[in-house]
C-alpha positions as CSV (number, residue, x, y, z in Angstrom):
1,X,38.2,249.7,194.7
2,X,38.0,250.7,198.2
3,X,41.1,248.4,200.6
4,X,40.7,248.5,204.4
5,X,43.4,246.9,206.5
6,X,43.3,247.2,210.5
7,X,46.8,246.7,212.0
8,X,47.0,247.4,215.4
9,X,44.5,249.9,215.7
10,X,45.3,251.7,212.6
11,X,42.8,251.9,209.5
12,X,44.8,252.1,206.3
13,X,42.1,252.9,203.6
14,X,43.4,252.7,200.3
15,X,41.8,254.2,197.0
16,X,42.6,251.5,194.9
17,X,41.5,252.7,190.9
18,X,45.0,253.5,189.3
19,X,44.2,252.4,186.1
20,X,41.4,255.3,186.6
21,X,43.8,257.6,188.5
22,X,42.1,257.0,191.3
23,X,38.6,258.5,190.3
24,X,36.2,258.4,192.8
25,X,32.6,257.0,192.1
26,X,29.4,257.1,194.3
27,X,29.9,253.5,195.4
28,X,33.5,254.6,196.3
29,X,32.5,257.8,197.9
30,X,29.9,255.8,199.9
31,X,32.4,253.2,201.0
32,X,35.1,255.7,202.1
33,X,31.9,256.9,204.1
34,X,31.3,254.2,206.0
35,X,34.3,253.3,206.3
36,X,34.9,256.5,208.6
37,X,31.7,256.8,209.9
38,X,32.4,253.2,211.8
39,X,36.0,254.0,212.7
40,X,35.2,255.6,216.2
41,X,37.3,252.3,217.2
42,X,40.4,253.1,215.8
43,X,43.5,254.7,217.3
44,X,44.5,256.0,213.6
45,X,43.2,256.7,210.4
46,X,45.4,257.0,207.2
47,X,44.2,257.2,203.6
48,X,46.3,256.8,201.0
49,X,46.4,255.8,196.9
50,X,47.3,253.0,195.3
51,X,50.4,254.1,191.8
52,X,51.2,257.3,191.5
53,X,48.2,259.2,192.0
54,X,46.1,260.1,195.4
55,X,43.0,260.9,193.5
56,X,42.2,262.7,190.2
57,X,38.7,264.0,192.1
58,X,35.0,262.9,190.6
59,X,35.1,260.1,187.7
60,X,34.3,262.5,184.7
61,X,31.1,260.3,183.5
62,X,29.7,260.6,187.2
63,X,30.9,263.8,187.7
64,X,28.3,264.8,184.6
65,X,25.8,262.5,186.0
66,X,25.5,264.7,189.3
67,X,27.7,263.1,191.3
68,X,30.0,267.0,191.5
69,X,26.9,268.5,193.5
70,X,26.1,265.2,195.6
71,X,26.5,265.4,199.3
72,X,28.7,262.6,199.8
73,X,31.5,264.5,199.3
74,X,30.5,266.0,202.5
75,X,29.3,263.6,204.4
76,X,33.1,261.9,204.0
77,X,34.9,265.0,205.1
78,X,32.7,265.7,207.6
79,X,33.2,261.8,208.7
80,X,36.4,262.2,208.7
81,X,36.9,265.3,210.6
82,X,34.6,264.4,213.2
83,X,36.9,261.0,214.6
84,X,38.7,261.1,217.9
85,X,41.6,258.9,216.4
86,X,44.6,260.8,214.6
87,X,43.9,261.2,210.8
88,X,46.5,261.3,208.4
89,X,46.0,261.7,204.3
90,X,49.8,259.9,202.7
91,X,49.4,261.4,199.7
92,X,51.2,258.8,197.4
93,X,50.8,261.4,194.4
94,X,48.4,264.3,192.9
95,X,45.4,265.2,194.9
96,X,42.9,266.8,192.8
97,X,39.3,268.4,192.8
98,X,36.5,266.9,195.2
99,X,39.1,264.4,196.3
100,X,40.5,267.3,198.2
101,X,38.1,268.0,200.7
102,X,38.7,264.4,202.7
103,X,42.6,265.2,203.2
104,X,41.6,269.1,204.4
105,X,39.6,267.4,207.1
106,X,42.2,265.1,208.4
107,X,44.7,266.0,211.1
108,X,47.2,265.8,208.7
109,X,48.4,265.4,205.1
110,X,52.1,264.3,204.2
111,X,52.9,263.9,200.4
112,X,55.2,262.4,198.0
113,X,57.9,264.5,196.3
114,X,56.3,264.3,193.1
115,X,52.5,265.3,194.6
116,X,50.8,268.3,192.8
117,X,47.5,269.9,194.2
118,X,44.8,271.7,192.3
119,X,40.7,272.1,192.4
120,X,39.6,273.2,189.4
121,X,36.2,273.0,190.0
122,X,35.0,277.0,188.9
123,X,36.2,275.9,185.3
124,X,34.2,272.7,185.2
125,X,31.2,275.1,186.3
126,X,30.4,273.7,189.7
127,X,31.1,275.4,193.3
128,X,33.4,273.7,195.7
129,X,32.0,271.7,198.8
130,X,31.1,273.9,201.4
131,X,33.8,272.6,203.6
132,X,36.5,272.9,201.4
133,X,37.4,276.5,200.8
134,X,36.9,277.1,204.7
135,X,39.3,274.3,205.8
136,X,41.8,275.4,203.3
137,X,41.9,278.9,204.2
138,X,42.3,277.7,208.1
139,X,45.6,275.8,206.4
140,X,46.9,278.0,203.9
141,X,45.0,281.9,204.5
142,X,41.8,283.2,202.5
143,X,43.9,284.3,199.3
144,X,46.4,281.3,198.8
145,X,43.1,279.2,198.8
146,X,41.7,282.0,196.4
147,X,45.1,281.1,194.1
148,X,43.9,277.6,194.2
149,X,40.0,277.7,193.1
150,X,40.0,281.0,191.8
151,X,42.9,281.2,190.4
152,X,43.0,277.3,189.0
153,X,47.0,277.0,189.9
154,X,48.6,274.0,190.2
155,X,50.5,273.6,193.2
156,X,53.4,271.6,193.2
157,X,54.3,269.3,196.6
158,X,57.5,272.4,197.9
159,X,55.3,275.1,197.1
160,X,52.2,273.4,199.3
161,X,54.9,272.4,202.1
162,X,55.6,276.1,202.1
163,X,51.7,277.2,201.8
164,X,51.2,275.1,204.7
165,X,48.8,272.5,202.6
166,X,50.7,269.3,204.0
167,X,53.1,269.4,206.5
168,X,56.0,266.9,205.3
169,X,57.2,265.7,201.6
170,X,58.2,262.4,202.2
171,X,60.9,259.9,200.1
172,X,59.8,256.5,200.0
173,X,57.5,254.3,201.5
174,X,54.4,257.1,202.7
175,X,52.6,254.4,204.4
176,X,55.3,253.8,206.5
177,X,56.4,257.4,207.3
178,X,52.7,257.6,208.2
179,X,52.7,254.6,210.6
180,X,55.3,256.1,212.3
181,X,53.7,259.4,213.0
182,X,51.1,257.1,214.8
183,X,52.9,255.5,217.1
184,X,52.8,258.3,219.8
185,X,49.3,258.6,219.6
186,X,48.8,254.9,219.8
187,X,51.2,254.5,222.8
188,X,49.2,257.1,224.8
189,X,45.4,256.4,226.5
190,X,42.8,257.1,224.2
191,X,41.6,259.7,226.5
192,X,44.9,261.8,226.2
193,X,45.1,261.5,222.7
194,X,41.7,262.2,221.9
195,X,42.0,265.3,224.7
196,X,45.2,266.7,223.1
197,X,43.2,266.4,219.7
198,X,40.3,268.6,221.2
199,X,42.1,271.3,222.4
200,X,44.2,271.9,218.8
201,X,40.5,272.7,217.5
202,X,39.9,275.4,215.8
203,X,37.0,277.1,217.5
């Protein structure tokens, strides 16, 4: 349920559940976890969905079982934000709840037209991941994130391009449109790349 494809120094991890929009269980969670957590090697990282979802968040059954208040959730974002390669989320459709936090850790998020965003995890009971609301509010400023778990809205892909929650709505092929953001980053030395990556930190 998990696809990894390395083309030229880009990791293309696809969630591949549609029938399930996309749901993530532990064994998926864990995969996407090593997955990151052994791509020091490459150039790129892009995750993306397979249909026309990114990911609903938590299966519902897990989710129940514990899996909302497991740490896996962090130990992928936290993966993820900690590579040297660029990291791009081509979000192929809705991003929702838990499945959030990996796309607020990487470098960037780009989304289809028809993407909406929401995290309503206050009305299923739980908190978010610790990492969530604070990368969020370093995109999008303490009360648009507030709007967002607080406030349960959906936000629709316009209204997140102007929030500053992804920073492109692409037409067509996102995997592509993603590929080609790459291709600076792996023309350079890893040295630059990674260098130029350090200093756009936030401290």
């Amino acid at each position: 349920m998990i696809d990894l494809v390395k083309d030229g120094g880009i990791w293309i991890v696809t969630i591949n559940r549609p029938d399930k929009a996309n749901s993530l269980t532990l064994e998926m969670l864990t995969t996407l976890s090593e997955i990151a957590e052994s791509a020091g090697e490459a150039r790129a990282l892009i995750l993306t969905g397979e249909g026309r979802v990114f990911s609903a968040g938590a299966d519902l059954d897990e989710a129940r079982a514990g899996l909302a208040v497991s740490d896996v959730w962090e130990r992928l974002s936290g993966a993820i934000a900690r590579l040297n390669g660029l990291t791009i989320a081509a979000l192929n459709g809705t991003l929702a709840g838990g499945a959030m936090g990996m796309a607020l850790a990487c470098d960037m998020r780009i989304a289809a037209p028809h993407a909406k965003f929401f995290y309503p995890v206050m009305k299923l009971g739980f908190l978010p991941q610790p990492s969530d609301p604070m990368r969020m509010a370093d995109l999008i400023g303490p009360a648009r994130t507030k709007l967002i778990l607080m406030g349960g809205q959906k936000v629709e892909a316009p209204e997140a391009l102007a929030f500053g929650l992804i920073e492109r709505i692409v037409e067509g092929d996102i995997v592509e449109a993603a590929r080609a953001l790459c291709a600076d980053t792996l023309a350079a030395k890893p040295e630059i790349s990674g260098g130029i990556k350090a200093m756009c930190q936030t401290p």
